[in-house]
MIVONU-190888 format. One record per residue (C-alpha): x, y, z. Coordinates in Angstrom, 2 decimals, decimal comma. Each point is the difference from the previous one (the first is absolute). Layout:
KEVEX        X        Y        Z
KEVEX        X        Y        Z
...
***
This chain:
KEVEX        X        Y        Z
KEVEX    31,29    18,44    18,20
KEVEX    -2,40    -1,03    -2,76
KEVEX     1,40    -2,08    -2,69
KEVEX    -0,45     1,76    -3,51
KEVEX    -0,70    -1,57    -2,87
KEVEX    -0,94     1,94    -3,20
KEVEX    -1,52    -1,45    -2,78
KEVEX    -0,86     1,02    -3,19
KEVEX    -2,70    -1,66    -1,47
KEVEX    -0,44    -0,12    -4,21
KEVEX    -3,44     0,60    -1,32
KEVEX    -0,33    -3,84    -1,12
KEVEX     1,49    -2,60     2,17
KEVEX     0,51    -4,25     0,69
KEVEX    -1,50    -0,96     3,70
KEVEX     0,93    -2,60     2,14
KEVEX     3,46    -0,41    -1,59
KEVEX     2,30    -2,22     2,47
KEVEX     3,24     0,92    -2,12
KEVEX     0,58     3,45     1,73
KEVEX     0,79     0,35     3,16
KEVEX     0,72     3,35     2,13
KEVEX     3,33     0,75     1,85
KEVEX    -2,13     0,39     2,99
KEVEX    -2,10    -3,59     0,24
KEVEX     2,69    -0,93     2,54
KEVEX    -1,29     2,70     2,71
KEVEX    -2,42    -0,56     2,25
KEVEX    -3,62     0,86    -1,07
KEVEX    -0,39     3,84     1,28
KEVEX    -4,07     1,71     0,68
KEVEX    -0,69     3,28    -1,80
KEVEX    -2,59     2,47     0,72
KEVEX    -2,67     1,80    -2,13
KEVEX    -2,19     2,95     1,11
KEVEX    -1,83     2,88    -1,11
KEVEX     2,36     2,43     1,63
KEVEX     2,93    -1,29    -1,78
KEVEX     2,24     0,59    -2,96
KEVEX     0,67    -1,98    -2,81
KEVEX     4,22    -0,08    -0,89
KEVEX     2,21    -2,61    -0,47
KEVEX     1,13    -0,52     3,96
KEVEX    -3,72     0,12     1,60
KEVEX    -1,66    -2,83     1,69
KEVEX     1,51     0,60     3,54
KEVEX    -2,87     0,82     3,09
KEVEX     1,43     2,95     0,20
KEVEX     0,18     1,01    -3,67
KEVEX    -2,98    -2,14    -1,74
KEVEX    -0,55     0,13    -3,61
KEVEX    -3,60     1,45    -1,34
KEVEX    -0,26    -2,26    -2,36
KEVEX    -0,07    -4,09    -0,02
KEVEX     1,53     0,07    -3,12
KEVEX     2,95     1,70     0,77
KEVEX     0,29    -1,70     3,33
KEVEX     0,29    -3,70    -2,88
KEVEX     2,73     2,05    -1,45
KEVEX     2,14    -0,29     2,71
KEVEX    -0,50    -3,17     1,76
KEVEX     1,48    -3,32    -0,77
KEVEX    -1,77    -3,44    -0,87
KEVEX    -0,86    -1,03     3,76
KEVEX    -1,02     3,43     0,96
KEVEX    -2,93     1,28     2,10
KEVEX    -2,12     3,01    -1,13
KEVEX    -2,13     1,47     3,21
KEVEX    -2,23     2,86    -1,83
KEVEX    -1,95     2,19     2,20
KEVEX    -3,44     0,92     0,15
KEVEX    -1,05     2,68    -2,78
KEVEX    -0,26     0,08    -3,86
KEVEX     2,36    -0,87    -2,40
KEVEX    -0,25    -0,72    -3,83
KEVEX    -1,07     3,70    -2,14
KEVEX     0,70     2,31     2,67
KEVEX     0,12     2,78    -2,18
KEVEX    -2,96    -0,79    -1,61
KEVEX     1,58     0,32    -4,04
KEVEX     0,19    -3,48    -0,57
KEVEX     3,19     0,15    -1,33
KEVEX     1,99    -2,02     2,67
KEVEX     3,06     2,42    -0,24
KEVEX    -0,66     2,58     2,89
KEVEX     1,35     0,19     3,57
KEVEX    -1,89    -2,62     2,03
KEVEX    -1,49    -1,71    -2,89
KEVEX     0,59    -3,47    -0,41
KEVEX     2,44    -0,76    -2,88
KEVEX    -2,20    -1,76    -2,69
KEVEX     1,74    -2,23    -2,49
KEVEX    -0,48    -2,40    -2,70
KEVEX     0,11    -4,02     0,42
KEVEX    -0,40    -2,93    -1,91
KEVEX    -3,14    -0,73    -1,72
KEVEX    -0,65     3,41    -0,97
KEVEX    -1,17     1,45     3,49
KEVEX     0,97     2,87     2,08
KEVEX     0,38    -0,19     3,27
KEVEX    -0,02     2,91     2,31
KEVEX     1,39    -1,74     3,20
KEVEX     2,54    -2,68    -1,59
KEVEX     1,18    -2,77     2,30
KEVEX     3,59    -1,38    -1,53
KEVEX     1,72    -0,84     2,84
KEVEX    -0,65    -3,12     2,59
KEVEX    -1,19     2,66     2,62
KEVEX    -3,06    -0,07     3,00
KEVEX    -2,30     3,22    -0,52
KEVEX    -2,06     0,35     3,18
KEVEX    -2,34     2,96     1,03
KEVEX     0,70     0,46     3,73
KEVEX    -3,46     1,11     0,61
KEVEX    -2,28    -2,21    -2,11
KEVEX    -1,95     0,21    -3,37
KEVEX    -2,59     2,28     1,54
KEVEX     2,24     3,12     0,44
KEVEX     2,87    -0,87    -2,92
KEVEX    -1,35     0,84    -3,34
KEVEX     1,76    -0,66    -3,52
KEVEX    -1,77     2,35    -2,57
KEVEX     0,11    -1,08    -3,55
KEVEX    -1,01     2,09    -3,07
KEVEX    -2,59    -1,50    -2,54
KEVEX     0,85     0,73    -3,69
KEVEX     3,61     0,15     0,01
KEVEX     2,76    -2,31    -1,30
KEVEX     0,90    -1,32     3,57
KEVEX    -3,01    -2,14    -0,11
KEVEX     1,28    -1,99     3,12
KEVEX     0,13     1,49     3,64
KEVEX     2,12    -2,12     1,02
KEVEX     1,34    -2,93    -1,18
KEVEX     2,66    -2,91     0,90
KEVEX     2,49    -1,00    -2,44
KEVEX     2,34    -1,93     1,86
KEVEX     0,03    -3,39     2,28
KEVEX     0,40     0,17     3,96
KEVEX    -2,46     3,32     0,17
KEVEX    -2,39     1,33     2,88
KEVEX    -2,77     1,82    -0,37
KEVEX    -1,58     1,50     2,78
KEVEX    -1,44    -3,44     2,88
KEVEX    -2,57    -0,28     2,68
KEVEX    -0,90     3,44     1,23
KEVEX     3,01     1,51    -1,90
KEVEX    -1,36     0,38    -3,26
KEVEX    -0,93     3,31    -2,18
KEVEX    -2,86     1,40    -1,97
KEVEX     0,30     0,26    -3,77
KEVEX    -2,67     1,87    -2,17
KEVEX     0,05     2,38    -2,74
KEVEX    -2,16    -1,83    -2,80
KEVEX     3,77    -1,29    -1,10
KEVEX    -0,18    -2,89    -2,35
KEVEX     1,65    -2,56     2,83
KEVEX     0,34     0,77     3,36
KEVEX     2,50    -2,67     1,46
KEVEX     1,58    -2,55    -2,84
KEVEX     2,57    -2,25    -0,38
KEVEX     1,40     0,02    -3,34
KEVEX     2,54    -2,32    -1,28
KEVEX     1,79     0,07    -2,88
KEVEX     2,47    -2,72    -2,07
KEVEX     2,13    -1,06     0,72
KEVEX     0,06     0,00     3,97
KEVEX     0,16    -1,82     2,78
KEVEX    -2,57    -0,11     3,04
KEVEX     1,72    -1,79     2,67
KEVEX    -0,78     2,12     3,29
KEVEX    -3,91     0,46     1,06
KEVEX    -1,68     2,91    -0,97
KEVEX    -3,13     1,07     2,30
KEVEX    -2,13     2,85    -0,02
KEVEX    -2,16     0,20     2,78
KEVEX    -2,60     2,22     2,03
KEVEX    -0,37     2,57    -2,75
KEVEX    -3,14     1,80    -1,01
KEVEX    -0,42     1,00    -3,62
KEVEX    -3,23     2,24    -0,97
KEVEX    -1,16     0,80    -3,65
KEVEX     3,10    -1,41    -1,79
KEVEX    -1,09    -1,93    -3,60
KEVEX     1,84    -2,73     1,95
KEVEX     0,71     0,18     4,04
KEVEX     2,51    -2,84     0,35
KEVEX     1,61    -2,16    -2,72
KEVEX     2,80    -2,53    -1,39
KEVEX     1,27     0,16    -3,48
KEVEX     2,37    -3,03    -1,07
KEVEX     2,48     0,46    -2,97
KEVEX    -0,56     0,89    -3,64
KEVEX    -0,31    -2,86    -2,31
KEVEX     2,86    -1,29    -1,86
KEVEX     0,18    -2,51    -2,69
KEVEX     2,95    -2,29     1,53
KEVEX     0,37    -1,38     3,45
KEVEX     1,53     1,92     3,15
KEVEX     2,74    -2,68     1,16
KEVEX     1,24     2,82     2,29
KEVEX    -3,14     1,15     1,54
KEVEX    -0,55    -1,02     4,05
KEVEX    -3,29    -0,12     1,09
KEVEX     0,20    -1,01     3,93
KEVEX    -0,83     3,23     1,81
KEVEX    -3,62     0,17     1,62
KEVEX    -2,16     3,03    -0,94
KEVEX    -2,27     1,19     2,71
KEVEX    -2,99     1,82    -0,03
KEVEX    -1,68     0,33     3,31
KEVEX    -2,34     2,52     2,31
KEVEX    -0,44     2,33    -2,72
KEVEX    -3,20     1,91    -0,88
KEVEX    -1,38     0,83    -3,26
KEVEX    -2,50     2,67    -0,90
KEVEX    -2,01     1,12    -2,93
KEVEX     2,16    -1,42    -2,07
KEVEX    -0,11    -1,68    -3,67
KEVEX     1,59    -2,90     1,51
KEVEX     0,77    -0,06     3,38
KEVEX     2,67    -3,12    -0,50
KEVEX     1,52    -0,85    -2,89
KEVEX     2,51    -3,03    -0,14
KEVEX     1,04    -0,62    -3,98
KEVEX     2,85    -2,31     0,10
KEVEX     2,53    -0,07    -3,00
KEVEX     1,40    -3,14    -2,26
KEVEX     2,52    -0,96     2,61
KEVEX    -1,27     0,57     3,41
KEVEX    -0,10    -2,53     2,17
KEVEX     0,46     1,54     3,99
KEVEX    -2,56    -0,39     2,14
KEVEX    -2,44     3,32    -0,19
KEVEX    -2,24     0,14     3,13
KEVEX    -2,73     2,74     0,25
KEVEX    -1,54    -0,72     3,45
KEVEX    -2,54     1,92     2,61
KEVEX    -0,35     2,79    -2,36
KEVEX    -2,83     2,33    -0,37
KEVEX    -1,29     0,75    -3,96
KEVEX    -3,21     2,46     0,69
KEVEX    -2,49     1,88    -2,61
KEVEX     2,00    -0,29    -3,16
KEVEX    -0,13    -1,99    -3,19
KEVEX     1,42    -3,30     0,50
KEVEX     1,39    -0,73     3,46
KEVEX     2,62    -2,10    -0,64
KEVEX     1,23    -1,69    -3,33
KEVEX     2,79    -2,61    -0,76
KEVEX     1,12    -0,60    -3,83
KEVEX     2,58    -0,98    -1,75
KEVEX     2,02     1,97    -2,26
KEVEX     0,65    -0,60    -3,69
KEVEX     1,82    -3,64    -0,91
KEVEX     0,20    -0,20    -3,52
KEVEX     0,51     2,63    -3,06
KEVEX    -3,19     0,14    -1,23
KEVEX    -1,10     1,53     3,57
KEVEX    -2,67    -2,36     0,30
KEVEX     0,56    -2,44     3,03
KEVEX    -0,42     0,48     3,31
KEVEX     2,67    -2,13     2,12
KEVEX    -1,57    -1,27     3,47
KEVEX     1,03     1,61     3,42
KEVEX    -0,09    -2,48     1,81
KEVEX     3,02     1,19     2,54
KEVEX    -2,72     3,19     0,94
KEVEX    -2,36    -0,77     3,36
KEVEX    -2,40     2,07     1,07
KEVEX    -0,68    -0,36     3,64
KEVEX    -2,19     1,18     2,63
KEVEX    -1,30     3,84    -1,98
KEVEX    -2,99     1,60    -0,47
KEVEX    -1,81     2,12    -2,47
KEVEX    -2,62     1,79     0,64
KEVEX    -2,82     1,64    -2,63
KEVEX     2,46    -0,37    -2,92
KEVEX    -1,67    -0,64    -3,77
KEVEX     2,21    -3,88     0,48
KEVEX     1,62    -1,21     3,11
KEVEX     2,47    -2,45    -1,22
KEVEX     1,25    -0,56    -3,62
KEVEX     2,82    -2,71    -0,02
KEVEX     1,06    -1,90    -3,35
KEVEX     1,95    -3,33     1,00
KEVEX     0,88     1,06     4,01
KEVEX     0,77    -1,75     2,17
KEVEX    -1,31    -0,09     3,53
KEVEX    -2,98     2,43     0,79
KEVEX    -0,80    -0,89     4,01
KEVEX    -2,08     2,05     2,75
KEVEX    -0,83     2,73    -2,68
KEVEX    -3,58     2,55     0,49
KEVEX    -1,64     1,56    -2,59
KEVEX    -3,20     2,24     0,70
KEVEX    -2,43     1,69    -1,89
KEVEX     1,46    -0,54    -4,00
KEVEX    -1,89     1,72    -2,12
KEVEX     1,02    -2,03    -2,59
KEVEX     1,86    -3,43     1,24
KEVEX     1,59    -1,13     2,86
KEVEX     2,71    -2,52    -1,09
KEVEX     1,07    -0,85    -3,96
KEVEX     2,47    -2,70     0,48
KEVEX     1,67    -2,10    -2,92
KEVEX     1,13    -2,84     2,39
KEVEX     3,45    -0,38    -0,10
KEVEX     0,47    -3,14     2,49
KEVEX     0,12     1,80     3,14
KEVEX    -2,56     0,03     2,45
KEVEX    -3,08     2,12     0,64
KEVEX    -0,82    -0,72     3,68
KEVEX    -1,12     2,27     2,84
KEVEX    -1,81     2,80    -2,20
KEVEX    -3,11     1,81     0,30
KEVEX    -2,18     1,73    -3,03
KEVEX    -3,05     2,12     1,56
KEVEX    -1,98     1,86    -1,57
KEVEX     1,11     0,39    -3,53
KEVEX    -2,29     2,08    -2,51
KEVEX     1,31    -3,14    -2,45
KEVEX     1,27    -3,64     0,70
KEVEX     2,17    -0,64     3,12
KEVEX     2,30    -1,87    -1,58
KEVEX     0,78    -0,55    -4,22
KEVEX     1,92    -2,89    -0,75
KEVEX     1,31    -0,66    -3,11
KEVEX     2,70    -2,22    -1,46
KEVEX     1,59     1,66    -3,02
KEVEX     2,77     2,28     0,39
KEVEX     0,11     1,13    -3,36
KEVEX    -1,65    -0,94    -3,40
KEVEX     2,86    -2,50    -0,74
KEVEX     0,60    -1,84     3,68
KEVEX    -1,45    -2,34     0,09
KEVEX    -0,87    -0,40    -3,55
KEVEX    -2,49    -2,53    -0,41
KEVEX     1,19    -1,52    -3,08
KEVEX     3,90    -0,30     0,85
KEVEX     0,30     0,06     3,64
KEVEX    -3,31    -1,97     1,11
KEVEX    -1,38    -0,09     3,10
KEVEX     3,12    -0,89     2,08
KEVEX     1,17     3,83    -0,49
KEVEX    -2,36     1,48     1,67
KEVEX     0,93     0,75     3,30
KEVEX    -2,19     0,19     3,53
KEVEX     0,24     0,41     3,88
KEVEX     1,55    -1,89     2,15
KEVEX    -3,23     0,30     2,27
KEVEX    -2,78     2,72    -0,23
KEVEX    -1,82    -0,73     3,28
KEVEX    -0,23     1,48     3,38
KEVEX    -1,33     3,63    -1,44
KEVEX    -3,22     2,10     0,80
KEVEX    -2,81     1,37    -2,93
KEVEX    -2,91     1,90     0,85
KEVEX    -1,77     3,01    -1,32
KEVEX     1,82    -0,45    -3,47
KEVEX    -1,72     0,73    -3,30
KEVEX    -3,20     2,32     1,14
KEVEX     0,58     2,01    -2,58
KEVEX     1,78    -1,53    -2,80
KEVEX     1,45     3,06    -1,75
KEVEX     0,82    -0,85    -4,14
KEVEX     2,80    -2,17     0,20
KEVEX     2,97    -0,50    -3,23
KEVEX     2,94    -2,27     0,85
KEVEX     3,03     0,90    -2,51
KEVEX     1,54    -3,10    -1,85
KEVEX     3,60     0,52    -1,10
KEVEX     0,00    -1,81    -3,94
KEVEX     3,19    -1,01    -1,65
KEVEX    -0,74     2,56    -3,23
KEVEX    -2,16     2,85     1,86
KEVEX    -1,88     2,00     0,61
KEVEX    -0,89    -1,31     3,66
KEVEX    -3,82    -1,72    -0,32
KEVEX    -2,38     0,17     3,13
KEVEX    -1,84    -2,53     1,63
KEVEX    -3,87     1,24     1,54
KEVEX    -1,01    -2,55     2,72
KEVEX    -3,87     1,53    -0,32
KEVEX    -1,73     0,45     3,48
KEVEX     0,04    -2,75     2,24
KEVEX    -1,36    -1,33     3,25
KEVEX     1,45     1,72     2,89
KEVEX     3,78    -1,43    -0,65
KEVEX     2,11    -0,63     3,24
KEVEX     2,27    -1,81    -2,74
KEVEX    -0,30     0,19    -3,85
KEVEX     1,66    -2,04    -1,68
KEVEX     0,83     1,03    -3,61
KEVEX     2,41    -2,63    -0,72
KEVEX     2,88    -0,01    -3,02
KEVEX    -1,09     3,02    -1,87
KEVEX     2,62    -0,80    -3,16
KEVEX    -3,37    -2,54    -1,18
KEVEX    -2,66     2,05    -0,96
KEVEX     1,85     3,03    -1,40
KEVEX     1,64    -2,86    -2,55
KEVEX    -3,20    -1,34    -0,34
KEVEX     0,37    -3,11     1,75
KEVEX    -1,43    -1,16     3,37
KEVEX     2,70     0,36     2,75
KEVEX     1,09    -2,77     1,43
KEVEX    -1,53    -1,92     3,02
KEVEX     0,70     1,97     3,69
KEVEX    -1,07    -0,76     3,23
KEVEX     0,73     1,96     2,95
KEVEX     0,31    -1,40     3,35
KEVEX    -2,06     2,09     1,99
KEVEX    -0,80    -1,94     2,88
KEVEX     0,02     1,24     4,08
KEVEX    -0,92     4,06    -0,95
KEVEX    -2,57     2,10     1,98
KEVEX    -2,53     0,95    -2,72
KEVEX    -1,88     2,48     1,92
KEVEX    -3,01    -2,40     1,23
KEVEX     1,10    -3,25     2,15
KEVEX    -1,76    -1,99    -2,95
KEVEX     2,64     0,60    -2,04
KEVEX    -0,10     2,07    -3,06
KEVEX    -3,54     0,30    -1,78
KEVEX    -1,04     2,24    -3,15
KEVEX    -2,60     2,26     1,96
KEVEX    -0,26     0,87     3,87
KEVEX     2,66     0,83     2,31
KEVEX     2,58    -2,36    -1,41
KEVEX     2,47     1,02    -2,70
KEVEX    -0,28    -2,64    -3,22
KEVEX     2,52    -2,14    -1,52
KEVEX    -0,27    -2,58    -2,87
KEVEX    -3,42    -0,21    -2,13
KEVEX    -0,28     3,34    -1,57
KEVEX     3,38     0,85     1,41
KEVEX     2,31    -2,35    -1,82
KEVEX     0,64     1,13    -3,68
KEVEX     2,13    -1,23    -3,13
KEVEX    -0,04    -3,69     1,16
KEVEX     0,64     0,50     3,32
KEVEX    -0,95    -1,09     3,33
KEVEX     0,02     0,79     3,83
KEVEX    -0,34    -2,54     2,68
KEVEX    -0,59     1,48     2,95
KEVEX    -1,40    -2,59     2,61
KEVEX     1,04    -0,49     3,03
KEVEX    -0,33     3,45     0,88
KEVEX     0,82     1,36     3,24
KEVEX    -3,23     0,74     2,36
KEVEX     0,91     3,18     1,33
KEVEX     2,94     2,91     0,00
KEVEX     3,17    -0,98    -0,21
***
């Protein structure tokens, strides 16, 4: 007999609190079922009495439980966009000021049985659930390896994790082998709010997982923006970002009261994904490792990377209307600030070699790189048109919007594939680096270079 467990959830609420625990965490973790064909009440979930809708089916499991949803659609079913019909998904409010409209709040496994192809979450665009669905607690599964679902809808979010404070994330979270289409943003991570005082009680151990998911015409196909205490490891590997705005993007969240600095993410990798004909690839402030990563046919920029002492190793930049790669050293307009931190702040890779450019910067389009100041607004930095840039190198940007030179860079550039196996040149089939290519006092050494494909 299926275990019930009815819960009543308030409109605003604290995730991934460990001081509450069910009468039923004892029991052994049970599988519920969700199909089109079912009803929604608070005993479904059985095979041979399925719920019709996944939130219902979250309702009554326990933390541990595993959600097997049939092929269909699920999400507005009735087409008002209310959330509060028979067979609609039960849309809510969560932290930060989001709605979701399928609300993960429980440690539960949601799998489609039949794949992402033929199990389809439909969002609404315009309404105050501006999330499809979205994970608020630790120890969640979202969808794996050929058992993942479609989201679309022209929501705000498709899949997020939001976290709130305080919290703990101690169990993994991993979303996996989704597809999102036409969301603002098809898969992202949003750490905690901002608070002016430490967070002695907050745990930060549980890895977050993003992995064989697909993102299309989106804003932002993956956004990671981590919050003032994170500190698990967030992987986003062998993911697919494709026609949208920025591919993927990895920032940190606000740090200070005046809203101004931009704490590294250093505990975010980016491994082994692609985007394809997206405006920028890769946009990562302070990551950590970015390995084995593709980006084709940009039509703006393939990677902008503030190095952030990982490594960038393994990647390849083709044909990029703009540079392959934009490196720059300044996180912010006040780290590092040249006149109190010096040139021992600024940070750098712990090896940018082994990677592929060719094809880049064709067709430079206008190019603006936004500079965060301490007293606003944001100032803009124009590189002009360059040579052909497999790499430019912009170096600190905090220098020449305060009117001083930014301190000395050099980037280690050496064993790269620049296109030609002479190395990179400023005309011809090789993409350039250094000369006309290093700006703000900064410089690229790029020989040896590797002789062919790597």
């Amino acid at each position: 007999m299926l275990r019930r467990a009815v819960v009543t959830l308030a409109v605003s609420f604290v995730v991934l609190s460990t001081s509450v625990v069910t009468a039923s965490a004892s029991q052994a973790p049970i599988t519920l079922w969700v199909a089109n064909n079912g009803a929604d009440s608070g005993t479904c979930g059985t095979r041979s009495a399925p719920c019709r809708s996944i939130s219902q089916a979250i309702e009554n499991a326990s933390d541990g439980d595993t959600i097997e949803v049939g092929a269909g659609r699920y999400g507005d079913i009735t087409g008002t966009g209310t959330f509060a019909a028979g067979g609609d998904e039960h849309g809510q409010m969560i932290p930060e000021g989001k709605g979701c409209i399928v609300c993960i709040d429980k440690a539960v496994h949601i799998l489609s049985l039949h794949g992402a192809a033929v199990t389809l979450i439909q969002g609404v665009a315009g309404t105050r659930f501006n999330t499809t669905v979205a994970i608020v607690h630790d120890g969640v599964t979202f969808g794996g390896k050929d058992q993942g679902f479609t989201i679309t809808g022209g929501n705000a979010f498709g899949a997020l994790v939001v976290l709130d404070d305080p919290f703990n994330l101690i169990a993994p979270i991993h979303i996996g082998g989704n597809i999102d289409i036409g969301d603002g943003t098809g898969f992202g991570y949003s750490g905690p709010f901002f608070v002016d005082r430490p967070c002695p009680f907050c745990v930060f151990t549980g890895p977050v997982l993003f992995s064989d998911n697909e993102a299309d015409n989106n804003g932002t196909g993956f956004s990671i923006t981590t919050g003032q205490n994170d500190g698990e490891p967030i992987l986003v590997q062998n993911n697919i970002a494709r026609n949208g705005g920025t591919g993927f993007v990895a920032v940190g969240g606000i740090e200070n009261e005046a809203a101004l600095s931009l704490r590294g993410v250093g505990n975010v990798s980016f491994v082994n994904n692609i985007a394809i004909g997206d405006a920028t690839g890769f946009n990562a402030n302070s990551a950590g490792d970015i390995r084995g990563n593709t980006v084709s046919g940009s039509s703006q920029i393939g990677f902008l990377i503030v190095p952030g002492g990982g490594l960038f190793t393994g990647n390849t930049a083709v044909g990029s209307a703009g540079p392959g790669v934009i490196v720059q050293y300044s996180k912010d307009g006040q780290s590092p600030d040249v006149a109190d931190e010096g040139p021992s702040a600024i940070p750098g890779f712990r090896s940018f070699s082994g990677n592929n450019f060719y094809g880049n910067d064709r067709n430079r389009p206008p190019l603006e790189l936004t500079i965060f100041t301490p007293t606003g607004p944001f100032r803009t930095y124009d590189p002009g048109p360059s040579a052909h840039c497999g790499v430019l190198n912009v170096g600190a940007l905090t220098g020449p919007v305060q009117g001083v030179l930014g301190p000395p860079i050099n980037l280690k550039a050496t064993n790269n594939f620049w296109g030609s196996t002479k190395g990179p040149s400023a005309s011809g089939a090789g993409d350039a680096a250094g000369g006309a290519c290093d700006q703000n006092n900064a410089t690229t050494t790029t020989k040896p270079f590797a002789p062919a494909f790597l």
